[in-house]
C-alpha positions, 0 to 999 in steps of 0.5 A: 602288447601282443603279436597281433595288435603290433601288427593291426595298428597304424601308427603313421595314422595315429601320428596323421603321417605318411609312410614314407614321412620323414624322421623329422616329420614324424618328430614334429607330429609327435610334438604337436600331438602330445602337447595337444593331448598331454595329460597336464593339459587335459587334467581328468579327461581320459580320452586325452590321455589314451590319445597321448599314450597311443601317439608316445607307441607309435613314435617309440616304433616309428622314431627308430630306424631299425624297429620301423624297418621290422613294422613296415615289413611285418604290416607288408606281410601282413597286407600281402594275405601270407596270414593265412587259416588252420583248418577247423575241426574234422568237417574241413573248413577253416576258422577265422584265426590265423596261424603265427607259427610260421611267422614267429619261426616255430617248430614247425617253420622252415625259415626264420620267419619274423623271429627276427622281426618281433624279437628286436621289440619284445624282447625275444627271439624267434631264431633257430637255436643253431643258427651262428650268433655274432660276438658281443662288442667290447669297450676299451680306453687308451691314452696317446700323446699329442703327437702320436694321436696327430701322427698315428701310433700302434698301441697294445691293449690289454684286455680281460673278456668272455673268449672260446674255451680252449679245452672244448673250442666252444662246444661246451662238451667234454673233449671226446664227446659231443653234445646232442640235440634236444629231442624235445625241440628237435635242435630248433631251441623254440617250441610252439603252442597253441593260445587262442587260436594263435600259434606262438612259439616260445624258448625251449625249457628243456635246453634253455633255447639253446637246442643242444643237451651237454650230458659230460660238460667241459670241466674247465668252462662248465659247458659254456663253451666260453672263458674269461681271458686276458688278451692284449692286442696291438691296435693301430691308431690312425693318424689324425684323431681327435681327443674324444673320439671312439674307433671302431675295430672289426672282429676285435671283440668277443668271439661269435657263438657256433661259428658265427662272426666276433664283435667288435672292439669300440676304443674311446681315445684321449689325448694328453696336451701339448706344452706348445702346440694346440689343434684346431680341426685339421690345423695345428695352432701356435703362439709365437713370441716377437720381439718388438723391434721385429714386429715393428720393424719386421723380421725373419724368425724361426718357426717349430713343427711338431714332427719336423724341421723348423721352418722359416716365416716373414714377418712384414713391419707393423705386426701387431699382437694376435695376427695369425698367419699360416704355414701349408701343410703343417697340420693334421694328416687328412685321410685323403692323404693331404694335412691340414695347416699350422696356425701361427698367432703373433705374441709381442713379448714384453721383457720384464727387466730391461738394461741401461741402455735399453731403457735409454733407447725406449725413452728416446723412442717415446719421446720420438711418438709423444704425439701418437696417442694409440687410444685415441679413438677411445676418447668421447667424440671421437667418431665426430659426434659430440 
């Protein structure tokens, strides 16, 4: 698809949306469209088919954020008459074709025109070759403990990723030498030419885009001015991370090309179980073991923390298995500096052996409730009807 028809077609009109239509208005008029006009539909009918192709473009635009911010402020350009006509021959009129050349960032352009634009969509780039470029992102792993993801940790990371030479600091050149700008696109990295009566501008053969000619390369990265190392990296894990989730660190990726700023370091954590404790959101969650006697009759136990001293929790007459109850402000730290609570569930616990006298008093105990039957809601008719 050329510069032109990206420009002239509407696609809010292809999907029958508005322009300040909603993501999710436009998703429903996508589906709507292309199961009304989809080819296993409409089997053999061709302007069915260009249809759905048409509504499939313009969603592709309009579905992401970003290349529908380059469509709105392209076709804004466009309908604010900034297109403006070349000059025709030596009589001094004007022709009917417009001239991109300013557009696209060309040669000739002061600015960086909609290089930016319409790079993001086809692939290109219309920036100026010595402009600074931003430093590539850089993708790591790292394992903690459950106590460290919940307390936060610092952890060294070793990593191997494109780095500034340090022979050339990054110019590519020759220590004592310099590289020279390209007389072909005079250090733009873009040359223009004519096509139909349009100006369109294209990466420079000579210097690769880049606008610069190295005559002596550095001979450690051959004139790229980058070399793969080995780093490592104290990264500081804040507290409160879930297993899964990635942290993003400014600056800590790959360094940025002709000044321009490094990317960043993506760190996708895991997180080793605990024997003991296990998580729910901002809680931590634990299941304590009674005795019978304490749950029956209630008892004061002891309770572990994960980082700290234990605590102590009332357990009132009659617990049964499975009730929870919660201990404030044991939990995971939360960023607004408080911490989420410690889930404490009851588990009567059954011993599997028990001695003489032991067993002597449970069976005077059940002797004692022979007429307490526990399933007895269980039984037919139980609820009062037959």
């Amino acid at each position: 698809m050329s510069t032109r028809d990206y420009i002239e077609k509407d696609y809010y009109a292809a999907l029958g949306v508005s322009k300040s239509a909603t993501p999710a208005e436009v998703k429903r008029a996508y589906r709507k469209l292309a199961q009304q006009h989809h080819p296993d539909r409409n089997k053999g009918d061709a302007t069915a088919e260009d249809k759905f192709k048409e509504v499939s473009e313009a969603y592709s635009v309009l579905s992401d954020e970003a290349k529908r911010k380059e469509y709105d402020e392209a076709r804004s350009l466009f309908g604010s008459g900034r297109l403006r006509s070349t000059p025709s021959g030596s009589g001094g009129g004007t022709s009917s074709t417009f001239d991109f050349g300013d557009l696209l960032g060309g040669a000739g352009s002061a600015g960086g025109g909609l290089g930016d634009l319409f790079g993001g969509l086809f692939g290109g780039s219309g920036r100026r070759a010595s402009q600074p470029r931003r430093g590539g992102d850089i993708t790591s792993e790292v394992t903690l403990d459950f106590a460290e993801a919940v307390e936060g940790a610092t952890v060294p990371l070793r990593m191997t990723s494109p780095g500034t030479c340090p022979t050339c600091f990054g110019s590519g050149a020759k220590p004592g030498t310099t590289p020279r700008v390209c007389p072909v696109c005079s250090g733009t990295g873009i040359t223009s030419k004519n096509v139909g009566g349009f100006s369109l501008a294209d990466p420079c053969r000579e210097c690769r885009g880049t606008g610069r000619l190295i005559d002596d390369p550095c001979p450690t990265c051959d004139g790229e001015g980058q070399v793969t190392t080995e780093r490592v990296i104290n990264v500081r894990i804040p507290a409160g991370v879930a297993d899964g989730q990635r942290i993003r660190l400014k600056g800590k990726g790959q360094p940025g090309d002709r000044g321009g700023p490094n990317g960043d370091l993506n760190v996708l954590v895991h997180v080793r179980p605990h024997p003991v404790f296990g998580r729910r959101d901002d809680n931590l969650t634990l299941s304590l073991p009674v005795t019978f006697p304490e749950a029956a009759l209630g008892a004061t136990v002891s309770v572990p923390t994960l980082n700290g001293p234990a605590v102590s929790l009332k357990v009132p007459p009659g617990t049964t298995t499975g009730r929870t109850f919660r201990v404030k402000g044991r939990g995971v730290p939360r960023k607004d500096g408080t911490r989420g609570d410690l889930l404490v569930s009851m588990d009567v616990a059954v011993p599997p052996q028990l001695s003489p006298d032991a067993r002597a008093a449970l069976e005077a105990y059940a002797a004692a409730t022979a007429d307490e039957d526990p399933r007895g809601h269980l039984s037919p008719g139980a609820d009062g009807r037959a």
